[in-house]
N, C-alpha and C positions, 0 to 999 in steps of 0.2 A: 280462224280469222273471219272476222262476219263480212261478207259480200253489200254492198251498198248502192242503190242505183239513183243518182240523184239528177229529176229532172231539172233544166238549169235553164240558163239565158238571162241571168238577171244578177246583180254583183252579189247577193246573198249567193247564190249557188257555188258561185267561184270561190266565196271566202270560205263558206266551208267545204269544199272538196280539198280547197288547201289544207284547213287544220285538218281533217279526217286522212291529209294523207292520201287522198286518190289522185291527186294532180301534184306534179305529172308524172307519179307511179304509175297511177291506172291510167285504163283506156279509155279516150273521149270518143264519143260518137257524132256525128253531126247530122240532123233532120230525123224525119218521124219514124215510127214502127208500125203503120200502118192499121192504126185502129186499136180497139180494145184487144182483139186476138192477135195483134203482132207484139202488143208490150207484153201480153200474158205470156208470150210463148219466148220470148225475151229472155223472161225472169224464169221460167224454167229453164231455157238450154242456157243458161249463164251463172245458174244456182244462184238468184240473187234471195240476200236475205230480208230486206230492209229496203224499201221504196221514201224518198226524199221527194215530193213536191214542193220544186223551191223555182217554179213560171214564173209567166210574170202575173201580177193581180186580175188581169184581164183574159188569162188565157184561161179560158174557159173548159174551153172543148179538152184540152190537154187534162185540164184538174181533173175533169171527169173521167176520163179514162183510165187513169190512174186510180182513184176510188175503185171503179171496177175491177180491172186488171190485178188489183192487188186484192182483194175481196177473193173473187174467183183463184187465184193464186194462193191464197192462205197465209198473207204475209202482212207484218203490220206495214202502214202508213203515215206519213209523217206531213201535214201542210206546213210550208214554210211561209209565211208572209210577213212583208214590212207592213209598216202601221200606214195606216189611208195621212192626207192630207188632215190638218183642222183650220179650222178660223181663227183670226185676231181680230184685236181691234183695229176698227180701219176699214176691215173686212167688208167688200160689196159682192157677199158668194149667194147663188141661186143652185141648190144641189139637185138633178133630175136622173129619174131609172135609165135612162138610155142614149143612147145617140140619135134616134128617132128622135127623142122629146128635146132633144137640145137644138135641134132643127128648126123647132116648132117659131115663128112669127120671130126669124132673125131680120134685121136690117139693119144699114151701119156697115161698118168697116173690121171685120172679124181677124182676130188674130185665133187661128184652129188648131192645135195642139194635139191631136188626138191618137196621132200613125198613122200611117198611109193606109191601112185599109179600113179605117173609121169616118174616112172622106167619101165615101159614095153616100153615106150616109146624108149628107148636104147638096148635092150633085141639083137636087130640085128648086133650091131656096135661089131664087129671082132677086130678090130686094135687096141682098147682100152682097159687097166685095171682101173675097179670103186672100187673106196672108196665112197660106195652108206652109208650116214647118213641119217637116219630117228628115227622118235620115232616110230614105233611099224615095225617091217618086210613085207615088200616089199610084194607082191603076185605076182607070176609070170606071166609071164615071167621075166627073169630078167639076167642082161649079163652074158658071160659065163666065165671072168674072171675080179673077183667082190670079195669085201671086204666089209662086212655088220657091222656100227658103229650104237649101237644103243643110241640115248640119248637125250636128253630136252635142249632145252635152257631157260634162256640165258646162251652164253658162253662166256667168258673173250676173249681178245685181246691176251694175252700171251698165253694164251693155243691153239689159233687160229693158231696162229704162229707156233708153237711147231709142231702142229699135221701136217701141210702142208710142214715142214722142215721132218720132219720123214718120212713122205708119198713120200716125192719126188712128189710132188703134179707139175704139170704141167699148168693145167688149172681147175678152178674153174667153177659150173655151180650150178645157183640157180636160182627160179623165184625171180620175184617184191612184193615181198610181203611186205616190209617197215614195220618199227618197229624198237626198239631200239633191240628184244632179240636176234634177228641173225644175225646184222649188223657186229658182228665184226668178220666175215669172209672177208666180204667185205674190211674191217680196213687189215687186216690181207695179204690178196695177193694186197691189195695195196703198203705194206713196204717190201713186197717181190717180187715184180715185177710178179705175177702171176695173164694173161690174167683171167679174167670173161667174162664168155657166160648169158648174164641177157634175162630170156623168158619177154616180157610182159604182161602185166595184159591184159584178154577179155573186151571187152566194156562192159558196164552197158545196159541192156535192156534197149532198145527207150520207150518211153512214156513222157519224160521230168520230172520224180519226182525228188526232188529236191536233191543233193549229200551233205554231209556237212564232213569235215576231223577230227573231234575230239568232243569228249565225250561233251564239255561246247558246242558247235555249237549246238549240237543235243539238246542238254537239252534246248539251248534258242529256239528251233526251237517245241518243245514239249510244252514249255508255252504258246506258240500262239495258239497253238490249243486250 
């Protein structure tokens, strides 16, 4: 039976550890392995055969270590990603490399999307008031006139609406994270003419392992091994 370690936190993760059968056969783990020498050593004392990168599009530091760990390990690698965000018509999106650069000469009334730990990033910008949404509180830094929505998705298109009419919402800012459960922000300052500041995704650690977009890819890509 091939052993499989699939990083998760993201509903792709979940949907295939159910078809592949390791949830809740197998054991889940909860929080990190301590670097590239605690996953590596991981995947030898647990015989694992097969490493699943399936983060979230932002997690970075994770993806990478993973490349590595499994590199140095000797074991193939699988990136799992959903597909980014695209534009429609209607569409008022400004695409920038960073959270730094989405900072840049804000002013207005922000609705800030991004996770609480993507908010220090803003902590400096003066000219602006945030309707900073996240699911657990921000850690500071965090700006100095700011409005904390705490809450889950998914959220409906009407209620998107609603809350960006009430806010007096100006400009939208969210990463590429893709997915149906926060899209309809997106939905939402498209029927209201409300700019979007979209950060993009980091690149995928170099090595050439192979990337696949959804749960069934991954799972035909798991029988061949």
């Amino acid at each position: 039976m091939t052993r499989v370690l699939i990083l998760g936190g993201t509903a792709e993760a979940r949907s295939l550890a159910r078809i592949a059968a390791v949830l809740p056969e197998g054991a889940v783990r909860v929080g990190g392995f301590g670097g590239v020498d605690g996953l590596r050593a991981y995947l030898r004392d647990n015989a694992i055969d097969v490493l699943v990168d399936a983060t979230h599009p932002f997690a970075a530091v994770m993806s990478s270590h993973a490349a590595a760990a499994a590199a140095a390990a000797g074991i193939p690698l699988l990136h799992l990603r959903r597909p980014g965000w695209s534009g429609a018509q209607g569409d008022s999106w400004t695409r920038v490399p960073s959270l730094p650069a989405a900072a840049e000469g804000l002013c207005g009334r922000v609705f800030l999307t991004v996770g609480r730990q993507g908010v220090s990033a803003f902590a400096g910008v003066e000219e602006a008031w945030f309707l900073i949404r996240a699911i657990d509180p921000p850690d500071p830094p965090v700006p100095a006139s700011h409005e904390i929505l705490l809450a889950r998705g998914p959220f409906a298109v009407d209620e998107e609406i609603e809350l960006l009419r009430r806010q007096r919402i100006d400009v939208l800012i969210t990463k590429d994270s893709g997915g149906p459960d926060t899209e309809a922000k997106l939905i939402a300052a498209r029927e209201l003419g409300v700019p979007v500041i979209v950060v993009d995704r980091p690149p995928l650690p170099a090595g050439g392992a192979p990337v696949v977009a959804g749960v069934d890819e991954a799972m035909a890509w798991l029988r061949e091994r």
